[in-house]
C-alpha positions as CSV (number, residue, x, y, z in Angstrom):
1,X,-10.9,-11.2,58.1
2,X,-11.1,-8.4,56.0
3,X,-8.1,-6.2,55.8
4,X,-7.6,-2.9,53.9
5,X,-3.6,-2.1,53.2
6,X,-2.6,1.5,52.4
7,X,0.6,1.8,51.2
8,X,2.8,4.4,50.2
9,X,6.5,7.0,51.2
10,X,4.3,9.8,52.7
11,X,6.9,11.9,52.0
12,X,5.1,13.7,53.7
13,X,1.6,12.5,54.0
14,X,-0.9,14.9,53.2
15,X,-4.4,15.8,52.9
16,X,-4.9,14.2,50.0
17,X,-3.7,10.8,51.7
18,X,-6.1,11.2,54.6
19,X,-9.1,12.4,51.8
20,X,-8.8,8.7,50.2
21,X,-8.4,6.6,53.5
22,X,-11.5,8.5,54.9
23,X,-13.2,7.2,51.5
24,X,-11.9,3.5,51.1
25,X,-12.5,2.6,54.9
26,X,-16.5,3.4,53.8
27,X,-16.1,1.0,51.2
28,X,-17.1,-2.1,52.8
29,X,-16.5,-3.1,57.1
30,X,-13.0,-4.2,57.8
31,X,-11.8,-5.5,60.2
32,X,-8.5,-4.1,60.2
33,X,-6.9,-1.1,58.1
34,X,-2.8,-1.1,58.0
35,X,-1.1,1.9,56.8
36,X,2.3,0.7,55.7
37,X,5.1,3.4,54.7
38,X,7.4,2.3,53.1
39,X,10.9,1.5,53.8
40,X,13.8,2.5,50.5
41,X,11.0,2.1,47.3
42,X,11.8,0.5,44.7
43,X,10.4,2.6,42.7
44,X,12.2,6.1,43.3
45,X,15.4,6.6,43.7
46,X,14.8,7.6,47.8
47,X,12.6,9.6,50.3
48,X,13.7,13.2,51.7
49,X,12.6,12.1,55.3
50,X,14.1,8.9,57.2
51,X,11.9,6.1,57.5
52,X,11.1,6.8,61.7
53,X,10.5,10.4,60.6
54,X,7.8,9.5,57.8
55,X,6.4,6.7,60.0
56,X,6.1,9.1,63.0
57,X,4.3,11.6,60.7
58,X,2.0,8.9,59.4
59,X,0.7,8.5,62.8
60,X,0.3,11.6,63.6
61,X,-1.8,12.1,60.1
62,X,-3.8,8.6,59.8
63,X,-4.5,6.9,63.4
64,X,-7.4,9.5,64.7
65,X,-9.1,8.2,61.0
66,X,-10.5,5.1,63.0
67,X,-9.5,3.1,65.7
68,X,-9.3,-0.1,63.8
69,X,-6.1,1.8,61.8
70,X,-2.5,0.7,62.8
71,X,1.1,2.2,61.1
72,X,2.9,-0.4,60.6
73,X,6.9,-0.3,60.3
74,X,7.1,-3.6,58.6
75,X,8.8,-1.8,55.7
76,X,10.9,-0.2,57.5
77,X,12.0,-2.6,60.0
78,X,12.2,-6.0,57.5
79,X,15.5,-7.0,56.1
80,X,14.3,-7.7,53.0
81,X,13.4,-5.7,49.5
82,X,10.4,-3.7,49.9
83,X,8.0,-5.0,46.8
84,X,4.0,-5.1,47.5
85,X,4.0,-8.8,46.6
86,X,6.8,-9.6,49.0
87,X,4.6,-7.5,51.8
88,X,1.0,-9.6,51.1
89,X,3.2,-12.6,51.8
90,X,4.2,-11.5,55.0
91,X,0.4,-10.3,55.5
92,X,-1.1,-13.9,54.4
93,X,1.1,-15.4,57.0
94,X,0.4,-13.0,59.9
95,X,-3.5,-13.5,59.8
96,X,-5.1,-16.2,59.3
97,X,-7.0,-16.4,56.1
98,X,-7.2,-12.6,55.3
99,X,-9.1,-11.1,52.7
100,X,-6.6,-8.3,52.0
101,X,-7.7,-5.2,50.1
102,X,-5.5,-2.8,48.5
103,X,-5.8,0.9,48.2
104,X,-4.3,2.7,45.2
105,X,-4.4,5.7,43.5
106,X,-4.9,6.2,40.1
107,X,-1.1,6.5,38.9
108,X,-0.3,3.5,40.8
109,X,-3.2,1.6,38.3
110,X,-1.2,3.2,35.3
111,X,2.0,2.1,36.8
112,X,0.9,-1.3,37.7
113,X,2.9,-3.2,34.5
114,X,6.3,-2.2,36.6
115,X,5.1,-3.7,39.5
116,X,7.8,-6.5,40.7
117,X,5.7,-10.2,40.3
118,X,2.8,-8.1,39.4
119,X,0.7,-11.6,38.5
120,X,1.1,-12.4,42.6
121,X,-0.4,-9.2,43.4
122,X,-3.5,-9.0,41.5
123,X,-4.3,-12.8,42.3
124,X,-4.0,-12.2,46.2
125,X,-5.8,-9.0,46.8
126,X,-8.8,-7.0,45.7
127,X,-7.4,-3.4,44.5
128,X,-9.4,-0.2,44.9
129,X,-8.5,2.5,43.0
130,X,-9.6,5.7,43.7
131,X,-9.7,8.4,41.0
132,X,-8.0,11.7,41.0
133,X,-8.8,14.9,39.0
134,X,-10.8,14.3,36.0
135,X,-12.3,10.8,37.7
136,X,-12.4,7.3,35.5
137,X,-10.9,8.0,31.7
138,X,-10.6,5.8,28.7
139,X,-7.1,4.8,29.6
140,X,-7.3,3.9,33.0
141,X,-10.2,1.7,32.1
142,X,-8.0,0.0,29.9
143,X,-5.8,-0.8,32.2
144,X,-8.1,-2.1,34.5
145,X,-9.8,-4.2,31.7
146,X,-6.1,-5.3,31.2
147,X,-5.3,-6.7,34.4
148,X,-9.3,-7.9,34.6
149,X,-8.9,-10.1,31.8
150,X,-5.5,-11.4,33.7
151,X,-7.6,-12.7,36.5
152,X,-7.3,-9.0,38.7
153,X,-10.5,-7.6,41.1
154,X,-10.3,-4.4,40.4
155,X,-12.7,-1.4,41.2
156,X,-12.7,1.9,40.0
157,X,-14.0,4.5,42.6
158,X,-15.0,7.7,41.1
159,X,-14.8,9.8,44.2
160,X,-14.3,13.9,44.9
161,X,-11.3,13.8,47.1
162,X,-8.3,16.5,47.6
163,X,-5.9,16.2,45.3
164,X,-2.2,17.0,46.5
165,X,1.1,15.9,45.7
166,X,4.1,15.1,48.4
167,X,6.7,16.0,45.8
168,X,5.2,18.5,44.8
169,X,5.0,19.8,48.1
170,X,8.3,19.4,48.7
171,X,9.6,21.4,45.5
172,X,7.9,24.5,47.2
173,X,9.5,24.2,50.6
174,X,12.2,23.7,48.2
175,X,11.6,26.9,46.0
176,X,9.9,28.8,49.1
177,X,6.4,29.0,47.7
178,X,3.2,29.3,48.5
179,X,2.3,25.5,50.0
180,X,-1.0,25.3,49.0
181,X,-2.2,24.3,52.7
182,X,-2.3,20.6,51.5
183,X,-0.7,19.3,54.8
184,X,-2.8,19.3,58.3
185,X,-1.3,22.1,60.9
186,X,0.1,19.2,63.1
187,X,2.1,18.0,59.9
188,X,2.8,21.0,58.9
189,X,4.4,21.5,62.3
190,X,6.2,19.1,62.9
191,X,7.9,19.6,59.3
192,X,8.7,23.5,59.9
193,X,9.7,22.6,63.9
194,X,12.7,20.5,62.6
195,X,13.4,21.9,58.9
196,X,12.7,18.4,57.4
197,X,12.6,19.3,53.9
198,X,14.6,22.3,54.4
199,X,16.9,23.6,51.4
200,X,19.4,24.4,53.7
201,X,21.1,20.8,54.1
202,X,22.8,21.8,57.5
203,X,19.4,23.2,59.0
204,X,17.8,19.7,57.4
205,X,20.1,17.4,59.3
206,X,20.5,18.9,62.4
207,X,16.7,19.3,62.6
208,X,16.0,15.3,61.6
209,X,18.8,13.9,63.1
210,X,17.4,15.7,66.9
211,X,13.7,14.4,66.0
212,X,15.1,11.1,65.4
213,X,17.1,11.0,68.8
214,X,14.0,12.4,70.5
215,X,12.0,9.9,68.5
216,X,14.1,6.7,69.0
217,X,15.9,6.8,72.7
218,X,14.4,7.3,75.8
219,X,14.3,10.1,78.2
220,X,18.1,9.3,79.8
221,X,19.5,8.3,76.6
222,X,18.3,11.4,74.4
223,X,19.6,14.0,77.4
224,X,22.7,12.2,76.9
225,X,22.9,12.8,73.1
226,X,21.9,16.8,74.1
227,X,25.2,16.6,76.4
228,X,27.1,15.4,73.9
229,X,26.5,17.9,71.8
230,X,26.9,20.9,73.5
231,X,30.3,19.4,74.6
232,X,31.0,18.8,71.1
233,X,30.5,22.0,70.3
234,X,32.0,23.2,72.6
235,X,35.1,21.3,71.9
236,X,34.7,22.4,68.5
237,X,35.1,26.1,68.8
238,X,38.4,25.5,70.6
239,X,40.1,23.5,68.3
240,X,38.9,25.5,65.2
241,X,36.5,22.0,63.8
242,X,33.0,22.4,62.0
243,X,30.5,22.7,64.7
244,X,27.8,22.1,62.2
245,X,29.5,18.5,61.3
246,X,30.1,17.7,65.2
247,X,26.3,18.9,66.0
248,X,25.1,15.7,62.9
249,X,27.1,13.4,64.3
250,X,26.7,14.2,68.1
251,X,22.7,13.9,67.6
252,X,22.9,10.8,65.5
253,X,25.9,9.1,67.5
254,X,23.9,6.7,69.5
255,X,20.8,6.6,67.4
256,X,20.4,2.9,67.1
257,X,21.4,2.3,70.0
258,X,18.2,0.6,71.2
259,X,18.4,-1.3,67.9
260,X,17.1,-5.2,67.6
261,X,20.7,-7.5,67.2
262,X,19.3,-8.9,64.0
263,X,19.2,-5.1,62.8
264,X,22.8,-4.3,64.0
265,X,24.4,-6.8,62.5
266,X,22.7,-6.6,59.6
267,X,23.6,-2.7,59.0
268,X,26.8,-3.2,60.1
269,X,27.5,-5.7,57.6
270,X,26.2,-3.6,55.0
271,X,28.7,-1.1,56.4
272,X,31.5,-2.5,54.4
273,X,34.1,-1.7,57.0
274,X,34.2,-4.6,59.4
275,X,35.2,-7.7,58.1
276,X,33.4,-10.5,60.5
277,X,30.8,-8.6,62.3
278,X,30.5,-11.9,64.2
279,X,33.5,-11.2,66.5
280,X,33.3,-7.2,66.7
281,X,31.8,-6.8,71.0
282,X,27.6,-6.2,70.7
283,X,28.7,-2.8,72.7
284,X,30.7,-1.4,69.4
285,X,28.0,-2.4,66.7
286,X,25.5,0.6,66.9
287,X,28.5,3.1,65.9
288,X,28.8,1.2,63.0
289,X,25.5,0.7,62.5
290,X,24.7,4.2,62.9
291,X,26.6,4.9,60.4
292,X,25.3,2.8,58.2
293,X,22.1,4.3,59.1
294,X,23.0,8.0,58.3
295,X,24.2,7.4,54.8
296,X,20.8,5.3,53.6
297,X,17.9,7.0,55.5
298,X,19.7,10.7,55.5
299,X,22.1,10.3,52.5
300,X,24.8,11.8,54.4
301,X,27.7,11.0,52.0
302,X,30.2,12.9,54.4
303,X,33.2,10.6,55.7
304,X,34.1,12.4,58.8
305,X,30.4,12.6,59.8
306,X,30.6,8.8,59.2
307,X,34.0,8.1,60.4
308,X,32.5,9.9,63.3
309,X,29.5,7.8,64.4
310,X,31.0,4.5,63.4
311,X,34.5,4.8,66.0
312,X,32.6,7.0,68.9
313,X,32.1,3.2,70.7
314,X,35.8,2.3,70.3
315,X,38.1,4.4,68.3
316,X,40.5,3.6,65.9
317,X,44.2,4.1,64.4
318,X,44.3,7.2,62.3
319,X,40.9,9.4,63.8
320,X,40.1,12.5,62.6
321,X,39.8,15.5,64.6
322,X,35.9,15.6,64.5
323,X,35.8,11.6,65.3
324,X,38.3,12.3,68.5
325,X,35.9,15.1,69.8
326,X,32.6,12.8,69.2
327,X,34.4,9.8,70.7
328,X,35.3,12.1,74.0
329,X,32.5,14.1,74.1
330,X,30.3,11.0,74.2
331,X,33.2,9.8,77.6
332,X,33.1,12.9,79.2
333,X,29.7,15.0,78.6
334,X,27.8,16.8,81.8
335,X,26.3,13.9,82.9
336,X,29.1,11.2,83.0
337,X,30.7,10.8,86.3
338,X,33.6,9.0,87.1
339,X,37.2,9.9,89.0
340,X,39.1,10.7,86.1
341,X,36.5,13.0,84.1
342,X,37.5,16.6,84.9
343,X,41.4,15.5,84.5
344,X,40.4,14.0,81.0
345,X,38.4,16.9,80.2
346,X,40.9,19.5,81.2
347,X,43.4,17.6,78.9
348,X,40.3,17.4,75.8
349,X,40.5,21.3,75.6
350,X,44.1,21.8,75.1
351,X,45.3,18.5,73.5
352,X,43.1,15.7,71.2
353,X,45.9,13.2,71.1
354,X,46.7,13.4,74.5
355,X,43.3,13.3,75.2
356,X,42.7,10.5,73.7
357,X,45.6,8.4,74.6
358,X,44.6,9.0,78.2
359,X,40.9,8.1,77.6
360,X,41.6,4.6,75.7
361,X,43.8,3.5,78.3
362,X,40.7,4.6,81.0
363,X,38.1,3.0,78.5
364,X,40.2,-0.2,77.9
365,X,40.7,-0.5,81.8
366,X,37.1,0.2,82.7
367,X,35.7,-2.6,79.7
368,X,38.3,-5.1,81.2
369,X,37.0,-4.3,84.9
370,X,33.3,-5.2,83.4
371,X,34.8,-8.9,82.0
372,X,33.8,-7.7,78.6
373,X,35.8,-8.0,75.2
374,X,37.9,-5.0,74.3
375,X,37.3,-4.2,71.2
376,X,40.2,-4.5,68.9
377,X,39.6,-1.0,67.2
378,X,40.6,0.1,70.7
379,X,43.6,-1.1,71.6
380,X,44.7,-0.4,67.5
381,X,43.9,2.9,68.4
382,X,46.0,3.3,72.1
383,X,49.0,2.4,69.9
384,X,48.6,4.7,67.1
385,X,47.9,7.9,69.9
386,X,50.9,6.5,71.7
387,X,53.2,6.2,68.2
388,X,52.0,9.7,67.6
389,X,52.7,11.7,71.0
390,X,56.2,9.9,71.2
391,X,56.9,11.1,67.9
């Protein structure tokens, strides 16, 4: 079985991209050709866009090329380091026998030394590497020769395709100049539709963070998040809190919520904040691991944006204001329904604490009614509210 592996942070993926897959898939018949983006490279310090968002642009861009093409979100999805070597392993044990190709460019050849257990790589695939600009030169045959000599299949494919950058692209979104026209018009949409690489860092999350709800919930669940934050906002405006901070959070509040366990455990681990995941309920963990999520795939660094999306499920002693609005808005948005809503809502607009104490003591009630495990942040949290009004 002959399979052809493209890999790469299409950040965003351009025409150039699609110029050298058209190319390589001529090279010989495969049977199967894998795009892989990939998931935090090792080999930069991060990518603009959020893995979902770069993997939903890569199919967009790649899968009309052929229908033998699949994205792949292995990268994204595995819990382990993303290294090529570590990625042909998984590959070797998911078809039987393959005969795995490689596709490269021509700075990936020049970079090859830095490559993590390079000596793995170049024994268990067949590298093509296509040539950009000024086609095959003296040094990149050395290099080949180099890794030849070590025992590498390497072939050098002089070929006229488009040459474009995606940092480079970005740097002019950046700088507002002229883009050069090196991304399709339906990548080129989607990226000015929801400010991805937007200068404007408030513009850039709100857009990504509603493109990743829309991307990652359903229907019901991604009305829901559009509830929450208009109610948010809402709320906001009364009580004089950032509306731009409770918009973030109120997108990205329940954005893993559809998350495999395996994955929200393991990014609520990596969280830092819980102790033993192991006895936190399975209903709290996406908070946390949303959180979690937000400061590695978006680099939000903010702690009440944080704070925000890890207590929404169950509170905690000592909220913020902007975590209090997230955790009610999320109770008591337009579509919830239930006796006590308009009474707690009523009570939301003139009085957080109050609020709040009144909606624990519904919450904790209504989890106990359910025979599930209140979660301890909770009842931590009815006692601080209830410390702090009889003060």
């Amino acid at each position: 079985m002959k399979v052809l592996i493209f890999g790469g942070a299409f950040d965003p993926p351009h025409k150039g991209h699609i110029s050298i897959l058209k190319k390589a898939i001529q090279y010989t018949d495969f049977d199967k050709i894998l795009v892989i983006p990939t998931g935090t490279p090792t080999h930069k310090n991060s990518c603009m866009a959020p893995f979902d968002v770069r993997l939903f642009m890569a199919k967009e861009a790649f899968s009309d090329i052929s229908d033998k093409i699949e994205i792949s979100d292995y990268e994204g999805t595995s819990l382990e380091d993303n290294y090529t070597y570590i990625t042909l392993q998984h590959l070797k044990k998911e078809y039987e026998n393959p005969e795995i190709y490689m596709l490269i460019g021509s700075d990936s050849l020049l970079n090859l030394d830095t490559w993590k257990d390079v000596e793995y790589v170049i024994k268990n695939c067949k590298i093509l590497v296509f040539a950009r600009e000024n086609g095959i030169d003296d040094v990149m045959k050395s290099q080949a020769d180099k890794f030849i000599n070590q025992g590498a299949d390497i072939d050098i494919i002089n070929s006229d395709i488009v040459c474009a950058s995606s940092s480079e692209y970005r740097k002019t979104v950046q700088n507002n100049d002229n883009l050069n026209n090196i991304l399709t018009d339906k990548i080129q949409n989607i990226i000015t539709e929801n400010n991805i690489y937007s200068s404007d860092d408030v513009k850039r999350l709100k857009g990504t963070a509603k493109l990743l709800a829309k991307l990652m919930l359903d229907d019901k669940r991604y009305q829901h998040t559009l509830n929450v934050e208009k109610l948010a906002v809402e709320l906001g405006k009364i009580h004089n809190i950032d509306v731009d901070k409770l918009s973030v959070s109120a997108l990205l509040h329940d954005i893993l919520k559809y998350a495999p366990k395996h994955i929200l455990l393991h990014r609520t681990e990596q969280s830092g904040i819980i102790q033993n995941t192991q006895n936190k309920p399975m209903q709290t963990l996406h908070g946390f691991a949303a959180a979690d999520y937000a400061e590695k795939e978006l680099n939000i660094k903010d702690t009440e944006i944080l704070w925000a999306l890890r207590s929404h499920t169950c509170g905690r002693s000592g909220m913020q204001d902007i975590e209090k609005i997230i955790y009610l808005s999320d109770m008591l948005c337009e579509e919830r329904n239930f006796d006590k809503k308009d009474y707690l809502l009523s009570i939301a607009k003139q009085n957080l604490d109050k609020a709040m104490y009144e909606s624990l003591i519904h919450s904790i009630k209504w989890v106990k009614s359910k025979g599930k495990t209140v979660d301890s942040d909770s009842t931590d949290a009815l006692m601080y509210f209830e410390k702090l009004l009889n003060s």
